[in-house]
VEXDREN-2710 file (C-alpha; in Angstrom, 1 decimal):
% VEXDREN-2710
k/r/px/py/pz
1/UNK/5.6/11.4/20.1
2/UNK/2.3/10.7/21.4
3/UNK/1.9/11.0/25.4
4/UNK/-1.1/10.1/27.2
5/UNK/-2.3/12.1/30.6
6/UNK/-4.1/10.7/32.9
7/UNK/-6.1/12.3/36.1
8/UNK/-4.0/15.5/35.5
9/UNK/-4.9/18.6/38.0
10/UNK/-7.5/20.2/36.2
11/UNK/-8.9/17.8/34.0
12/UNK/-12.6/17.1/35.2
13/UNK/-14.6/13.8/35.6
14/UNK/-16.0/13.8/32.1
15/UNK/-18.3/9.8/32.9
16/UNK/-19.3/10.8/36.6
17/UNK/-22.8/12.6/35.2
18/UNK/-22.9/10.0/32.1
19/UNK/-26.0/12.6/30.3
20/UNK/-23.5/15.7/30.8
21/UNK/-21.1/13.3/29.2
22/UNK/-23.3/12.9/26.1
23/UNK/-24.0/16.2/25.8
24/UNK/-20.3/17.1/25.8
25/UNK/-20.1/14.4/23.1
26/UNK/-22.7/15.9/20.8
27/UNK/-21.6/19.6/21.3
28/UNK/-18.1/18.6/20.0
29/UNK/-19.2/16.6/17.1
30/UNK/-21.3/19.2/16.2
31/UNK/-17.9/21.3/16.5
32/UNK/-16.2/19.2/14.3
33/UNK/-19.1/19.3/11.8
34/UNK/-18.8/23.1/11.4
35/UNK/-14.9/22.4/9.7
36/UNK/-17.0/21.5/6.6
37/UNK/-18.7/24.2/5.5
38/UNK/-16.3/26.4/6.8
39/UNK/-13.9/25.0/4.5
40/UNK/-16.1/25.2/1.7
41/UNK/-16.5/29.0/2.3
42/UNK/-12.7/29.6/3.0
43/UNK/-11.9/27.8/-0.3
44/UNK/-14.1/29.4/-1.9
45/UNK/-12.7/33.1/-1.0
46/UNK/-9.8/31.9/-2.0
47/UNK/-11.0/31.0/-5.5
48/UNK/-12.5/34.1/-6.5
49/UNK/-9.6/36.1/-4.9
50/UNK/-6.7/34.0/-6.7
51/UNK/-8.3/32.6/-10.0
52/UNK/-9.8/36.2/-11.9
53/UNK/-9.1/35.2/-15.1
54/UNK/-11.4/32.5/-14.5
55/UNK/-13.9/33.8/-12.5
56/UNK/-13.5/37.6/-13.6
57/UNK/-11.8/40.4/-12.3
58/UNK/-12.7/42.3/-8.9
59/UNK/-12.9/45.8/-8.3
60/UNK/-11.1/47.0/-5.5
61/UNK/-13.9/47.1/-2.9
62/UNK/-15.0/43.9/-4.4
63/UNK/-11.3/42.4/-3.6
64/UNK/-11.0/44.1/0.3
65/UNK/-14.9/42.9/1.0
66/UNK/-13.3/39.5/0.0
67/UNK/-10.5/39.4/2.2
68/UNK/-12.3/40.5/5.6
69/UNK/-14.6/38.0/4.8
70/UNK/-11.7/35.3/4.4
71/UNK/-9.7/36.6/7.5
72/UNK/-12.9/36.0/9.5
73/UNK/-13.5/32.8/7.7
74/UNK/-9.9/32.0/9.3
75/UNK/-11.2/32.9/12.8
76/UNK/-14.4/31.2/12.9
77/UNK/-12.0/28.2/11.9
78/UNK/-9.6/29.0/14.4
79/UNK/-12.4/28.8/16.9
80/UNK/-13.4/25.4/16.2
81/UNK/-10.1/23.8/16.6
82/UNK/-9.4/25.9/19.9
83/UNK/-12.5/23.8/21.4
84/UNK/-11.2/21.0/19.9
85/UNK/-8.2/21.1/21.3
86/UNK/-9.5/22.3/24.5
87/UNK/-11.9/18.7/24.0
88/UNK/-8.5/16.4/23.2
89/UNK/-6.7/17.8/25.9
90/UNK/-9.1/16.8/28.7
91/UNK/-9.3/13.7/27.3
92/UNK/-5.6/13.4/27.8
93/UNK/-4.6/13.3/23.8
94/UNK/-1.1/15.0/23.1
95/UNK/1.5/14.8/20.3
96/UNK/4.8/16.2/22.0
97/UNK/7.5/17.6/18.8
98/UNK/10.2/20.1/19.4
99/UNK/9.9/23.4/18.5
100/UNK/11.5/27.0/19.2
101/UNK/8.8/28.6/21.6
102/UNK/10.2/32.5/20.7
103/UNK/9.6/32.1/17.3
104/UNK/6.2/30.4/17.8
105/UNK/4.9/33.6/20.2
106/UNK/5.6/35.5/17.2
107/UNK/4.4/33.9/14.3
108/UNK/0.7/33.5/17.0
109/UNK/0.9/37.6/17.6
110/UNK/1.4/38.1/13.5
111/UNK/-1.9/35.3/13.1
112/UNK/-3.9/36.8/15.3
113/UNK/-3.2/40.5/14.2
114/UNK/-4.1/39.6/10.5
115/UNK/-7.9/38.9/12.6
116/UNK/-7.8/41.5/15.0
117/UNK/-6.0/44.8/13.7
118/UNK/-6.1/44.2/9.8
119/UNK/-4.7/47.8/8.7
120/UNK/-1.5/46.9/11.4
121/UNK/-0.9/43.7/9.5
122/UNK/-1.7/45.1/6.2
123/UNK/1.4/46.8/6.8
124/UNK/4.2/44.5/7.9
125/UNK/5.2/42.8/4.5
126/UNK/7.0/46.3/3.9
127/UNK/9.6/44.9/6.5
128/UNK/12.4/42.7/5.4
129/UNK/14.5/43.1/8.7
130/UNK/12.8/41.2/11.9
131/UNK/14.1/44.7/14.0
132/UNK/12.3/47.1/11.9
133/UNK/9.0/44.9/12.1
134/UNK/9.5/44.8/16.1
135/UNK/9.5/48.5/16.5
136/UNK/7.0/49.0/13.9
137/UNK/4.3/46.6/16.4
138/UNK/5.6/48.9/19.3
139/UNK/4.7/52.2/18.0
140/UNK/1.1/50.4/17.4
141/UNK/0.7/49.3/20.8
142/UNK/2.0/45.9/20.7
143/UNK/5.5/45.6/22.3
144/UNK/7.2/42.2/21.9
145/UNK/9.9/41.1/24.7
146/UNK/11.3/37.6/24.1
147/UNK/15.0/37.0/26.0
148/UNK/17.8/35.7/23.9
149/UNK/18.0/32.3/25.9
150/UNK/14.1/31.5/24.7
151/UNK/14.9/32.5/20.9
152/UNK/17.8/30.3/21.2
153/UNK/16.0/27.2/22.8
154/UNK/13.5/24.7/22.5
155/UNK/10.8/22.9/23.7
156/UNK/9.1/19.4/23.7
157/UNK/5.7/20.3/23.7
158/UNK/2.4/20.2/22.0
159/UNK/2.7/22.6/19.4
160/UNK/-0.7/22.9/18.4
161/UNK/-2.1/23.4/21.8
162/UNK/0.7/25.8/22.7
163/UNK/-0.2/27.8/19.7
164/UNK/-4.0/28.0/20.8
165/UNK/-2.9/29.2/24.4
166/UNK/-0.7/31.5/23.5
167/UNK/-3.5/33.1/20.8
168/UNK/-6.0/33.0/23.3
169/UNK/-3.9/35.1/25.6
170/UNK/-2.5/37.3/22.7
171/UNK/-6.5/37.5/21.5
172/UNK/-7.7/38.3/25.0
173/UNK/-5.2/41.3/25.6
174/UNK/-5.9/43.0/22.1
175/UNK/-9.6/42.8/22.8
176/UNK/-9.2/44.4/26.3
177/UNK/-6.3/47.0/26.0
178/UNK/-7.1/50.6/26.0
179/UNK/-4.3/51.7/24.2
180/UNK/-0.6/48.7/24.9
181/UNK/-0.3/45.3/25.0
182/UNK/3.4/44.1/25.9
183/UNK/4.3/39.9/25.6
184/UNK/7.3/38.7/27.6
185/UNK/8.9/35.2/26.7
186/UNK/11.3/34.3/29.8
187/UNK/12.6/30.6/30.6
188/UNK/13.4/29.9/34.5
189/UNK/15.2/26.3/34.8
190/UNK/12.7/24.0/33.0
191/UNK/9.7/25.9/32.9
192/UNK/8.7/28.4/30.1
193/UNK/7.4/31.9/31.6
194/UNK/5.2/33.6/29.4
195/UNK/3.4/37.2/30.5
196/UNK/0.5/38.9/28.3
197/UNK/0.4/42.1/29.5
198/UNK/-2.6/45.0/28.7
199/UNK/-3.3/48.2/29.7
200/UNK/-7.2/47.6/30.3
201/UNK/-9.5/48.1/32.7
202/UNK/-8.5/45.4/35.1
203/UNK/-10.1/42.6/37.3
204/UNK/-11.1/43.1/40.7
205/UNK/-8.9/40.4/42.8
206/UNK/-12.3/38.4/43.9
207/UNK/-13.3/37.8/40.4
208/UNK/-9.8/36.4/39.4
209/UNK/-11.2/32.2/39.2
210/UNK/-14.7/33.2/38.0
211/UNK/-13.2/34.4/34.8
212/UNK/-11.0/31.1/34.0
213/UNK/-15.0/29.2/34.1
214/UNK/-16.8/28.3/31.3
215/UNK/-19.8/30.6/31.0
216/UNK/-19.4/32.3/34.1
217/UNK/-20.9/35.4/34.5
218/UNK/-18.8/37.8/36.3
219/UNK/-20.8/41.2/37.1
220/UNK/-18.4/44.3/36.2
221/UNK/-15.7/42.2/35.0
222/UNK/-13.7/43.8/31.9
223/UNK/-12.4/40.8/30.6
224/UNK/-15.8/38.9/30.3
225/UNK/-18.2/41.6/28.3
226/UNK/-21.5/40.6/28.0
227/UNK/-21.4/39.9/24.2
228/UNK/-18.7/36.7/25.1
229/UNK/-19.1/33.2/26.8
230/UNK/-16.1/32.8/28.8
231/UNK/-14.7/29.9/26.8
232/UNK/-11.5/31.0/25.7
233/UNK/-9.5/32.0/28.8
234/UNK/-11.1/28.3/30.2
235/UNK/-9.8/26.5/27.6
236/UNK/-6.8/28.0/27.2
237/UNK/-6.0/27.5/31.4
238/UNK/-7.9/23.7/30.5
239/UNK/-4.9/23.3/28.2
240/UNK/-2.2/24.6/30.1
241/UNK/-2.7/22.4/33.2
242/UNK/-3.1/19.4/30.6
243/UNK/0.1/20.4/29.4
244/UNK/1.7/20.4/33.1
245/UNK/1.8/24.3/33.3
246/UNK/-0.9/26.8/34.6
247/UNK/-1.9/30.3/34.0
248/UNK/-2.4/32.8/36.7
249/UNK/-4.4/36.2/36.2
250/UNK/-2.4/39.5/38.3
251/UNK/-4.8/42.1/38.0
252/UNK/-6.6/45.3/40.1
253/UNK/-9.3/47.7/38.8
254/UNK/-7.8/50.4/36.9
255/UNK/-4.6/48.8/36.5
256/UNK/-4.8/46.3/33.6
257/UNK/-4.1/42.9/33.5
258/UNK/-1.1/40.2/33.5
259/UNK/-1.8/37.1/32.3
260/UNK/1.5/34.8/33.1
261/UNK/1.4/31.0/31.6
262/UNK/4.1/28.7/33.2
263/UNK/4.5/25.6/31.3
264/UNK/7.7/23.2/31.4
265/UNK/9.6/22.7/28.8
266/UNK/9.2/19.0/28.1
267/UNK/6.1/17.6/28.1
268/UNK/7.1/13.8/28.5
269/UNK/8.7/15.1/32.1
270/UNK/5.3/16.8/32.9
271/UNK/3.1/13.8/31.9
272/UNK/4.9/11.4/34.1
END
């Protein structure tokens, strides 16, 4: 079901400045031009890795300096449709399907471990039971919280844009925890609640909009290192209010970070 948005909170005046609006224009399809080539590298990974009797056999290090170079393949991709997405939702693009958000968090937190903490994921095809796999995460650092009533139910949404929130978040916390990160799936009436939770360093309360800005530059500010542009936690908030939720930052010095996404339940509700 495809559901148009239009003059949304939080979606900016992309004609008002027509020459920022071309050069919006040409930094996306420049985006979209880098799908190519990384295709072309993923698939060939793959090829070597899966088709040795063809191409010849690996040796071990061979076969693991391989597979980091695929899983990053697979991020560098998963980058470019996150600012596409982040590009189609401000234009007010959305394809609403039902889906089961609890068992969408999860299968996010198992996509972005295989990026971010290889040797964890390395691990988890040894569980067969979805309890097992839980507690495994938690002794590494990662607890996973999701109530009963959101496993059960589902939503109405944009899957894929969901999904590239919900990383974002996931991606943000992992990069920024000292030592726990904890994700809490809770539904009040029609509205999902999701809360990313990590043990970092923490935002002062004055810096709490900057870091939801594209490029801003927020002196001090642990969850914007110097070596990052800012884009992900603004598209991921550009996103959310498209979608009819938000995302609000909790978060003092020294005391972490709690990154809670509302967002209701059925999209065709929010949109109108």
């Amino acid at each position: 079901m495809a559901v148009e948005n239009n003059g949304r909170e939080g979606r900016p005046g992309r004609c008002d400045d027509p020459e920022q609006f071309f050069r919006e224009v040409e930094v996306e399809f420049l985006i979209h031009e880098l799908k190519d080539p990384i295709s072309i590298i993923e698939t060939g990974m793959r090829t070597l890795l899966e088709k040795q009797d063809k191409f010849g056999p690996l040796s071990n290090r061979q076969e693991k300096t391989l597979k980091r170079v695929l899983r990053n393949t697979k991020k560098a991709r998963g980058m470019i449709y996150a600012l596409l997405e982040t590009g189609r939702a401000e234009s007010g693009s959305f394809e609403a399907c039902a889906f089961k958000p609890g068992q969408v968090v999860f299968e996010v937190l198992l996509e972005v471990l295989e990026v971010m903490a290889g040797p964890v994921y390395e691990q988890i095809d040894q569980f067969d039971e979805l309890p097992a796999l839980v507690a495994f995460l938690e002794t590494n650092g990662v607890k996973l919280d999701i109530r009963p009533h959101v496993a059960a139910s589902e939503m109405l949404q944009d899957e894929t844009k969901f999904r590239q929130v919900v990383g974002n978040l996931i991606k943000n916390a992992l990069h920024h925890c000292r030592t726990t990160v904890e994700i809490r799936a809770d539904r009040q009436d029609d509205q999902l609640i999701l809360e990313v939770i990590d043990d970092g360093l923490g935002v002062d309360p004055e810096d709490h909009e900057k870091i939801f800005r594209r490029y801003a530059q927020v002196k001090e500010c642990a969850l914007t290192p110097r070596n990052g542009h800012g884009l992900g936690l603004a598209g991921a908030r550009i996103i959310a209010r498209c979608l009819g939720g938000d995302i609000e930052l909790l978060s003092k010095p020294g005391q972490g970070a709690t990154f809670r996404l509302k967002m209701p339940v059925n999209l065709a509700t929010a949109s109108s």
